[in-house]
N, CA, C and O atoms as a DFTB+ gen file, in Angstrom:
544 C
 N C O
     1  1      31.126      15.930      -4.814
     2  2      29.785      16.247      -5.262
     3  2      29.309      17.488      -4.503
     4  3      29.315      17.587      -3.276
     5  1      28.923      18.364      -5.309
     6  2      28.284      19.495      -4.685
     7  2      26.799      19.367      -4.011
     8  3      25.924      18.563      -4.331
     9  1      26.742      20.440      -2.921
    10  2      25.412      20.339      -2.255
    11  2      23.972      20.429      -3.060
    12  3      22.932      19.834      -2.778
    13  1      24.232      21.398      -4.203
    14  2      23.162      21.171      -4.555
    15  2      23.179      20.147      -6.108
    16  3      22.135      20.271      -6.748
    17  1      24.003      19.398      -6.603
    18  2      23.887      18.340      -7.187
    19  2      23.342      17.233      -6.162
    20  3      22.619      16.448      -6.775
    21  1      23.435      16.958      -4.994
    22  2      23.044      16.133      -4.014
    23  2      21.342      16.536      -3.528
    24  3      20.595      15.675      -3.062
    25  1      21.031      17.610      -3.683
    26  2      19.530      18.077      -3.555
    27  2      18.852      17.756      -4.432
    28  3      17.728      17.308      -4.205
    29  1      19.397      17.906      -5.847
    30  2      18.840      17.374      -6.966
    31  2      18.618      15.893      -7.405
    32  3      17.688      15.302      -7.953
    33  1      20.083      15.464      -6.856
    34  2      19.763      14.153      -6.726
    35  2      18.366      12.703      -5.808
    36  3      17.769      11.691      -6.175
    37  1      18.518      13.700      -4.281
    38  2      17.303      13.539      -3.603
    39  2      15.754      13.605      -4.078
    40  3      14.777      12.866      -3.962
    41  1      16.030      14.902      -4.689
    42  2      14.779      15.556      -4.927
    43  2      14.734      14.638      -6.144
    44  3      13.570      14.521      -6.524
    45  1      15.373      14.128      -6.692
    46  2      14.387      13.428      -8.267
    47  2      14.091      11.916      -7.713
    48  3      12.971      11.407      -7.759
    49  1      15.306      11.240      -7.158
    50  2      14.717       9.962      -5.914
    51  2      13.379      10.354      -5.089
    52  3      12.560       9.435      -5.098
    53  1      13.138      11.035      -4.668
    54  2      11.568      11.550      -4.570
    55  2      10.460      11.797      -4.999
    56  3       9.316      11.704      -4.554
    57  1      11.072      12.240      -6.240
    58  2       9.562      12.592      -7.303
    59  2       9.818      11.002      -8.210
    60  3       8.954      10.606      -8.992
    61  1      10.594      10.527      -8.061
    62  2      10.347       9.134      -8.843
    63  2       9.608       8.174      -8.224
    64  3       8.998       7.417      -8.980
    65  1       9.452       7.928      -6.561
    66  2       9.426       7.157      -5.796
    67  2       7.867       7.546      -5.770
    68  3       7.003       6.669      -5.809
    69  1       7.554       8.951      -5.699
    70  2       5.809       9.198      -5.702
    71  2       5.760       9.013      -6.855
    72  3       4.701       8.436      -6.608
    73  1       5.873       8.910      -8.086
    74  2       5.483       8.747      -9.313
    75  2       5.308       7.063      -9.396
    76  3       4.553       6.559     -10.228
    77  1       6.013       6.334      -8.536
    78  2       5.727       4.893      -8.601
    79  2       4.606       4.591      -7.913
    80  3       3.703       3.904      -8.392
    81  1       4.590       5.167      -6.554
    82  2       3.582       4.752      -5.619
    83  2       2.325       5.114      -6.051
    84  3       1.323       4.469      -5.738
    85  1       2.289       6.582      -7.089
    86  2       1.072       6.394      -7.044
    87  2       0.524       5.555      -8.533
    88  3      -0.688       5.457      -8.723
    89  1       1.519       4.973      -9.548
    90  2       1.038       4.037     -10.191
    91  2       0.491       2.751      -9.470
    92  3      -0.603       2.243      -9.717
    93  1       1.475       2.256      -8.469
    94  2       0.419       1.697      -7.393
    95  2      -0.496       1.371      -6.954
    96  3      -0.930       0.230      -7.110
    97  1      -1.170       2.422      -6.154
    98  2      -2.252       2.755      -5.997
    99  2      -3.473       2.794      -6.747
   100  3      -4.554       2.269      -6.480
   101  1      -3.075       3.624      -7.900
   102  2      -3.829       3.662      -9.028
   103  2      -4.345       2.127      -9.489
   104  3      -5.510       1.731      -9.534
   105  1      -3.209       1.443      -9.791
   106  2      -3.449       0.412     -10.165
   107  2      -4.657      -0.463      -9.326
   108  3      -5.701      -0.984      -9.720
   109  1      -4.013      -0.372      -7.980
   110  2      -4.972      -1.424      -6.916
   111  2      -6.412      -0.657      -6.652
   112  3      -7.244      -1.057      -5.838
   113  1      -6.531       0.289      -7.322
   114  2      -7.937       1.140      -7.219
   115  2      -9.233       0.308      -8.161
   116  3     -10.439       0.482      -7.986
   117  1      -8.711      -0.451      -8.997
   118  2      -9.258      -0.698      -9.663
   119  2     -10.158      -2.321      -9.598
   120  3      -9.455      -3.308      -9.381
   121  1     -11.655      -2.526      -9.786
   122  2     -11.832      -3.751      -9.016
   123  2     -11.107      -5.048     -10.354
   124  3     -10.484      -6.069     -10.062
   125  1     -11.352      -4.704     -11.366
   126  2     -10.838      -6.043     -12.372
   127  2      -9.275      -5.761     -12.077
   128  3      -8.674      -6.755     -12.485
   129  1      -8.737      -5.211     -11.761
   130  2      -6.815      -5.244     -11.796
   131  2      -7.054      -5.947     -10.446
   132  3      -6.937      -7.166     -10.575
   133  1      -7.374      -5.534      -9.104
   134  2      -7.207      -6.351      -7.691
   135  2      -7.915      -7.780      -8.191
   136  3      -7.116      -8.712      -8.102
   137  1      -8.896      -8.069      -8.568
   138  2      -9.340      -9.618      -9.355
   139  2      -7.900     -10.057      -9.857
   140  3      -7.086     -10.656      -9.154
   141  1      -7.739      -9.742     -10.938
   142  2      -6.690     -10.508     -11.540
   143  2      -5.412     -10.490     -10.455
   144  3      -5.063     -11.573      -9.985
   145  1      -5.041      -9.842     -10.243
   146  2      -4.219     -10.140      -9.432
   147  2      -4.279     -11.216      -8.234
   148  3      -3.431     -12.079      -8.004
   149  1      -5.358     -10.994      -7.589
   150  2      -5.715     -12.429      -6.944
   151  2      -6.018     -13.448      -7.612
   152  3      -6.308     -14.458      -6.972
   153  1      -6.045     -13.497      -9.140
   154  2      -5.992     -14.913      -9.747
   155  2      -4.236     -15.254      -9.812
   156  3      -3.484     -16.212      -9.634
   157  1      -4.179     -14.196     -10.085
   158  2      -2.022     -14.279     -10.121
   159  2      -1.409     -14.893      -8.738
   160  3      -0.324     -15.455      -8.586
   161  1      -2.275     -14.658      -7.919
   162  2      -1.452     -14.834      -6.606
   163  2      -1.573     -16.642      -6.133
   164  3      -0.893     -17.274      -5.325
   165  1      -3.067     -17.223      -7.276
   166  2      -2.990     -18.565      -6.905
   167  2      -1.373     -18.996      -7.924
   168  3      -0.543     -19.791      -7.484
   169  1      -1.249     -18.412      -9.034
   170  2       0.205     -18.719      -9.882
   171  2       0.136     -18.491     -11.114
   172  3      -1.026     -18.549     -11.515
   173  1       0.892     -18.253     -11.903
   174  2       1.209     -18.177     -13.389
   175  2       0.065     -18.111     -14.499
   176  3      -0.363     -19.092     -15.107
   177  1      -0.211     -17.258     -14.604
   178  2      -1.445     -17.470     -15.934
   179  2      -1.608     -16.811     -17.046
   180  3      -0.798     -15.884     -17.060
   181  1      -2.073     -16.823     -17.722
   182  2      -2.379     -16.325     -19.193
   183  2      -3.570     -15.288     -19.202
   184  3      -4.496     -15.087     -18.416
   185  1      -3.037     -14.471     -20.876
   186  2      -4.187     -13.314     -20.315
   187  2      -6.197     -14.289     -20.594
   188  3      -7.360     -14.177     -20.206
   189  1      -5.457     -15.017     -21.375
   190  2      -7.367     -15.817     -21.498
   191  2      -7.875     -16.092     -20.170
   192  3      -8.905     -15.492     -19.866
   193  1      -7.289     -16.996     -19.186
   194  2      -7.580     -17.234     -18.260
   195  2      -7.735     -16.089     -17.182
   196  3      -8.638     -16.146     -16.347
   197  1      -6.801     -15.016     -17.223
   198  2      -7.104     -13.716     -16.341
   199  2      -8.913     -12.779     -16.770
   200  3      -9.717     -12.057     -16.180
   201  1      -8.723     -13.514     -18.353
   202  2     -10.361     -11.873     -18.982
   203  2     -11.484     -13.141     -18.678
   204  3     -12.624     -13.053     -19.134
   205  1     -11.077     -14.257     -17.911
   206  2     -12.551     -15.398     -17.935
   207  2     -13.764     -14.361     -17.410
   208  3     -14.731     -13.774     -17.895
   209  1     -13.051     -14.519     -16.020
   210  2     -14.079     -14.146     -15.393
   211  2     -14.629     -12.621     -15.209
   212  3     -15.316     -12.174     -14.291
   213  1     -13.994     -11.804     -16.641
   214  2     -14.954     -10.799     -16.553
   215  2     -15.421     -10.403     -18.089
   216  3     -15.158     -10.821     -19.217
   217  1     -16.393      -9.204     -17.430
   218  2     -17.091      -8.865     -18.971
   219  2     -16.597      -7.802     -19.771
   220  3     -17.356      -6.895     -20.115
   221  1     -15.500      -7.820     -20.074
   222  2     -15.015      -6.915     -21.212
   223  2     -14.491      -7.502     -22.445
   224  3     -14.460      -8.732     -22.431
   225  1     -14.086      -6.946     -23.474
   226  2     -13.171      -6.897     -24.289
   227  2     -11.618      -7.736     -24.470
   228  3     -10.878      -7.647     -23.491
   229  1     -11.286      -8.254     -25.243
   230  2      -9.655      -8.253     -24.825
   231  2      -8.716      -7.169     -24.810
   232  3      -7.934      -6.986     -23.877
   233  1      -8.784      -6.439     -25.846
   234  2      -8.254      -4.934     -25.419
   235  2      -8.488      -4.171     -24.069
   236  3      -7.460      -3.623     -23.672
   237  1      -9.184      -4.061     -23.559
   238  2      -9.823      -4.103     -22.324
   239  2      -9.092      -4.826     -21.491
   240  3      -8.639      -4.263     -20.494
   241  1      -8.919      -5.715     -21.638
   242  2      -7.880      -6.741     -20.547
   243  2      -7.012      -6.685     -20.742
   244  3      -6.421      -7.520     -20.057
   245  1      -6.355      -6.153     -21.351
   246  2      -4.937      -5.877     -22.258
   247  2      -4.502      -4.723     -21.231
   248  3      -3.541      -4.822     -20.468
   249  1      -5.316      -3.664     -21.322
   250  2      -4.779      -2.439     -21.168
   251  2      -4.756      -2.409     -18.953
   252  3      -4.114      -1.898     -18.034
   253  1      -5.846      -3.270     -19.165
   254  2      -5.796      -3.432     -17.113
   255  2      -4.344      -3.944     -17.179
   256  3      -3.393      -3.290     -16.752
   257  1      -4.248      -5.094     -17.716
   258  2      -2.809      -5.480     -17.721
   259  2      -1.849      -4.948     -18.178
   260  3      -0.833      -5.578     -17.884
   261  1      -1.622      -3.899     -18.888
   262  2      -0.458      -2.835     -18.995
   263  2      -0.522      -2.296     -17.777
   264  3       0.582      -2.316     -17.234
   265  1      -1.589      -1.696     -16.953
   266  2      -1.448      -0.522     -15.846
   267  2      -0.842      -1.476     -14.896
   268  3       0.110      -1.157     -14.185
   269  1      -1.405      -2.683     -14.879
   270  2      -0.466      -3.514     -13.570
   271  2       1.321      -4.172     -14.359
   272  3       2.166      -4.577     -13.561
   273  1       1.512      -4.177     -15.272
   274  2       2.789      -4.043     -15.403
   275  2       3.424      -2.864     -14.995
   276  3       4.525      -2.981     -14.456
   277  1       2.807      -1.443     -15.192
   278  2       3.619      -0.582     -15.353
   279  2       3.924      -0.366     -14.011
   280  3       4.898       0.352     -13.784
   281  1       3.230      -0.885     -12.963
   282  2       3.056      -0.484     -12.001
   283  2       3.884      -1.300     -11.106
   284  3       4.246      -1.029      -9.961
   285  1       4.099      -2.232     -11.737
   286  2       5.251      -3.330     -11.018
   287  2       4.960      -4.042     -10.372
   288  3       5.608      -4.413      -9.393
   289  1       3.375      -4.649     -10.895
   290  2       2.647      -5.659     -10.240
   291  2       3.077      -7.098     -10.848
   292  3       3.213      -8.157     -10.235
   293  1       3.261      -6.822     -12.296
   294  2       3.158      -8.129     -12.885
   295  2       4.520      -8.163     -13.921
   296  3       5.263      -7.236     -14.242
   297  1       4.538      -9.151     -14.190
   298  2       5.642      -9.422     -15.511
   299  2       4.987     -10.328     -16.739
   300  3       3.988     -11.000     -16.483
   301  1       5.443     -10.341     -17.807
   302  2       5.052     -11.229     -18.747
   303  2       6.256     -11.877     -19.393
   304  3       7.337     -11.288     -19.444
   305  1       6.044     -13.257     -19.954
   306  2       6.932     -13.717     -20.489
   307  2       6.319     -14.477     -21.686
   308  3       5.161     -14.870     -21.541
   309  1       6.811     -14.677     -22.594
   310  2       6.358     -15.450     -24.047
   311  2       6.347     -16.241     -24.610
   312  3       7.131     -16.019     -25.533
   313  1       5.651     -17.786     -24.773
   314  2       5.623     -18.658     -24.678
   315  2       5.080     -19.016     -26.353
   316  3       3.979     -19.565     -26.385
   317  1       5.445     -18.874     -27.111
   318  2       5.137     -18.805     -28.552
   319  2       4.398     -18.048     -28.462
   320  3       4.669     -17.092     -27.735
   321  1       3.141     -18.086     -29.127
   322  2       2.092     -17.138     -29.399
   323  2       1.579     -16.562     -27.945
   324  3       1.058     -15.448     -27.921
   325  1       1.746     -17.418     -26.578
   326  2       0.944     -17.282     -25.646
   327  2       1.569     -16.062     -24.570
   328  3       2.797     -15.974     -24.585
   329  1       0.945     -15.268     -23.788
   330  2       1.464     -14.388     -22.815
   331  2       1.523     -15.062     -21.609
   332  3       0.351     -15.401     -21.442
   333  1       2.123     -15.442     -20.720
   334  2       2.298     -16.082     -19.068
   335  2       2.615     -14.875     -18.433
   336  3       3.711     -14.323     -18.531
   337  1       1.732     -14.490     -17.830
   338  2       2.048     -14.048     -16.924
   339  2       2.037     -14.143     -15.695
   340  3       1.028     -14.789     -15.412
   341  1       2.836     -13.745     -14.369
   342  2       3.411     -13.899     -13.268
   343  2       3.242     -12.613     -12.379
   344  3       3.171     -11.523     -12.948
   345  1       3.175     -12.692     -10.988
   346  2       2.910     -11.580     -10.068
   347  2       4.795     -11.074      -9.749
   348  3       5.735     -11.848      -9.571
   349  1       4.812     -10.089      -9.764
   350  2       6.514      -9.459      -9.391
   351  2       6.097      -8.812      -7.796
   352  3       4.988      -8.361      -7.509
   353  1       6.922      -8.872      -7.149
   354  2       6.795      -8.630      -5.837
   355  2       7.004      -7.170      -5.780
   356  3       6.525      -6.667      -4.764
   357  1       7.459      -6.528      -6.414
   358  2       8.516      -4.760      -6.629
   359  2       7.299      -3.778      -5.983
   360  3       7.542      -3.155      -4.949
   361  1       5.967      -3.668      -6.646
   362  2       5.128      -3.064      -6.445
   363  2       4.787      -3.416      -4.843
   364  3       5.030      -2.769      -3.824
   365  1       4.036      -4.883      -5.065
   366  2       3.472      -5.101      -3.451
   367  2       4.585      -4.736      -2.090
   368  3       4.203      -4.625      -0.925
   369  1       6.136      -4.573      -2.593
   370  2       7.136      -4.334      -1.253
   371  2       6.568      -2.274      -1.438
   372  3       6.095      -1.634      -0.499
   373  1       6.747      -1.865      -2.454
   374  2       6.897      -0.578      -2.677
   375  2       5.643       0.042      -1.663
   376  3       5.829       1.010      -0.925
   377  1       4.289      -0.722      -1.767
   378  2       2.830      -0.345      -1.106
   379  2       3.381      -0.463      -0.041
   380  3       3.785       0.530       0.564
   381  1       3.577      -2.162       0.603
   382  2       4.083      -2.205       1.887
   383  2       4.890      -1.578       2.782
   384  3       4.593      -1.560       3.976
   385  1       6.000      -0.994       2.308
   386  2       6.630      -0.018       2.847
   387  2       6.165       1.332       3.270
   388  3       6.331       1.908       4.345
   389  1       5.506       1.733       2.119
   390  2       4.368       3.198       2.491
   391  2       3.681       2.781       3.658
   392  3       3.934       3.146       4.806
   393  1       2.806       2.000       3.298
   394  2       1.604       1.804       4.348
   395  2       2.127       1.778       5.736
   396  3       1.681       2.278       6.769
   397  1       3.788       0.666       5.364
   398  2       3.784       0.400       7.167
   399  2       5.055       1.466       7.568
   400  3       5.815       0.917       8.366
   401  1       5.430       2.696       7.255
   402  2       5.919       3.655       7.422
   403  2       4.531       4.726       8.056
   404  3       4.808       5.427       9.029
   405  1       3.281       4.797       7.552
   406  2       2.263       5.030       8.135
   407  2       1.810       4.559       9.230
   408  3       1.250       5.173      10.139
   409  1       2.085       3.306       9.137
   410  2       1.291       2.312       9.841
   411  2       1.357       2.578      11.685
   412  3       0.551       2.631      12.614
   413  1       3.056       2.710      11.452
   414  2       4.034       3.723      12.507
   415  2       3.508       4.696      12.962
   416  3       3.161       4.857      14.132
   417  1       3.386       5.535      11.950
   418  2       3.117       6.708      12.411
   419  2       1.756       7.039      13.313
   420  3       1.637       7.918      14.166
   421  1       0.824       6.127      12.893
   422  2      -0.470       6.215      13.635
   423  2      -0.447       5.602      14.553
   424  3      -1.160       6.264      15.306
   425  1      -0.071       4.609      15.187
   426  2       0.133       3.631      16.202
   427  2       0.686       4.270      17.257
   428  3       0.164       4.194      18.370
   429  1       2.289       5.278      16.934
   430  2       2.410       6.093      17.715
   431  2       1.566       7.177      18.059
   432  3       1.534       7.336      19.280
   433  1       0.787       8.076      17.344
   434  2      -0.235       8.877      17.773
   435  2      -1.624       8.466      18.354
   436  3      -2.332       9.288      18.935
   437  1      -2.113       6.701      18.111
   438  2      -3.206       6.458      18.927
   439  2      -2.631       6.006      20.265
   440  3      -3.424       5.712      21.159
   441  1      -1.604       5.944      20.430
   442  2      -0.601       5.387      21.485
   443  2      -0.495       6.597      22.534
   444  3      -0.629       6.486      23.753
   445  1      -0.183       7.974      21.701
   446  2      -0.123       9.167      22.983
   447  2      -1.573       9.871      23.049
   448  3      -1.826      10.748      23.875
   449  1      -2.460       9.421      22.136
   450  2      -4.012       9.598      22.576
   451  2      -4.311       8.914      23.498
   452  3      -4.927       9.486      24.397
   453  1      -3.991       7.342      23.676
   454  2      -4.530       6.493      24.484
   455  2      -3.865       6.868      25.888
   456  3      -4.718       6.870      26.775
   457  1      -2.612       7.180      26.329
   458  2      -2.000       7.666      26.945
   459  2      -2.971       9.069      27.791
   460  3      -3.497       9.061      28.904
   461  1      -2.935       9.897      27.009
   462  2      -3.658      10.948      27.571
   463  2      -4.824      10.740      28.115
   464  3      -5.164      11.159      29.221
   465  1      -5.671       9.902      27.154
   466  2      -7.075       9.707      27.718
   467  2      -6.955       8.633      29.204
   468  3      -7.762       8.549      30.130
   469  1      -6.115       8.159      29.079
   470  2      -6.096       7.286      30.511
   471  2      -4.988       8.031      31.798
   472  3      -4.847       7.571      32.931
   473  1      -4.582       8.761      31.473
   474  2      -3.833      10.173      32.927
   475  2      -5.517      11.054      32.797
   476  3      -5.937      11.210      33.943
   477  1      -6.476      11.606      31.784
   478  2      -7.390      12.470      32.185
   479  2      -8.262      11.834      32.935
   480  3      -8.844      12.547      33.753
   481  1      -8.667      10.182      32.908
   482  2      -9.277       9.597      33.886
   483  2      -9.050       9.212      34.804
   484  3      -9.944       8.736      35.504
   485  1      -8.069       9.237      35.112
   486  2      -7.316       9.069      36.184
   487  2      -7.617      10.140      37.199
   488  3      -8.159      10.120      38.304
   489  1      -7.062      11.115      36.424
   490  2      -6.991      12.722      37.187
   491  2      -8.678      12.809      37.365
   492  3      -8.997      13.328      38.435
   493  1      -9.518      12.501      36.730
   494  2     -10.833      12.594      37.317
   495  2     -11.398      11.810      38.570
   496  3     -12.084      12.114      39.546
   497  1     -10.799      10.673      38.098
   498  2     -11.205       9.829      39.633
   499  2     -10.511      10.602      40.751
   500  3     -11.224      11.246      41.521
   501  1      -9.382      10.600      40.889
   502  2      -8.522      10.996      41.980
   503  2      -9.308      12.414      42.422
   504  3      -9.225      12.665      43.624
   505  1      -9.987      13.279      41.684
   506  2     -10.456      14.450      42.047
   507  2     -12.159      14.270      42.719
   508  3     -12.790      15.053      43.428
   509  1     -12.609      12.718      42.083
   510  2     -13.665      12.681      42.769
   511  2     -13.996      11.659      43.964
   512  3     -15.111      11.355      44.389
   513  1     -12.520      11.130      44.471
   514  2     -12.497      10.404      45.874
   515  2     -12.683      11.287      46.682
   516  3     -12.298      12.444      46.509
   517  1     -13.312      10.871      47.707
   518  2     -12.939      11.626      49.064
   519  2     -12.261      11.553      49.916
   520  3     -12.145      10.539      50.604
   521  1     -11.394      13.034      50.150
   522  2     -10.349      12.981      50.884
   523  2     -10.444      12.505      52.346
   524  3     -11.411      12.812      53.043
   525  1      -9.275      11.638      52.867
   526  2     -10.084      10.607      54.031
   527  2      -9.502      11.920      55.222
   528  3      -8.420      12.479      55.043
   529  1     -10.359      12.236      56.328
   530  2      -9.917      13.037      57.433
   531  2      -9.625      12.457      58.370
   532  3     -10.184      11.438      58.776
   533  1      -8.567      13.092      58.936
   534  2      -8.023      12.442      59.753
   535  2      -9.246      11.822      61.185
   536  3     -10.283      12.401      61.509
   537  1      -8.802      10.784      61.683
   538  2      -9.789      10.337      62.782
   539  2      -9.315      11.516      63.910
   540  3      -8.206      12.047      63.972
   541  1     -10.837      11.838      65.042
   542  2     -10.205      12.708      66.119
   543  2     -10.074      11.498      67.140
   544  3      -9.585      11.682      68.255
């Protein structure tokens, strides 16, 4: 495999991986998609039971529930006439991973802030003891 078939290859594993995350995001931006989903997370339900508790449309609930499929929040399966749907884990690992790849990253930088700020107080006290003289 050539080097730059292997760049290309990277580079589209990249632009696919932000193209997921930020369906993601998108998705969990939203307050009726994070609702339903916390009705999903008690277990298995239908779209009637997901549009109860809000005030829209069924098309309307339809289409929240496409953005959280697409997004790899949810799955559906077909039960004669009825939709069941189920929470898929794909999305919530995909967030989790971002976040706690961040999560890292800041922990280490409040870590060499906290660091610094406790050697500059340090170095202040030590500059405002008084130096003991010797006894004559």
């Amino acid at each position: 495999m050539t080097v730059d078939i292997l760049r290309s290859l990277i580079y589209n594993h990249v632009v696919m991986c932000e193209e997921q995350l930020n369906l993601v995001f998108a998705a969990l931006a939203d307050p009726p998609r994070r609702c339903m989903l916390a009705q999903l997370a008690e277990g298995e339900s239908n779209v009637s039971a997901l549009a109860e508790p809000h005030d829209m449309s069924q098309p309307a609930i339809s289409k929240h529930l496409r953005v959280l499929e697409k997004a790899g929040f949810i799955q559906r399966t077909r039960q004669g006439r009825e939709h069941r749907i189920h929470v898929d884990l794909q999305a919530i690992e995909i967030a989790g991973t971002w976040i706690g790849h961040y999560q890292e990253f800041w922990e280490r930088q409040f870590s060499a802030v906290d660091a610094y700020l406790k050697a500059q107080k340090k170095d202040k006290q030590s500059d405002r003891e008084p130096e003991e003289r010797p006894k004559s």
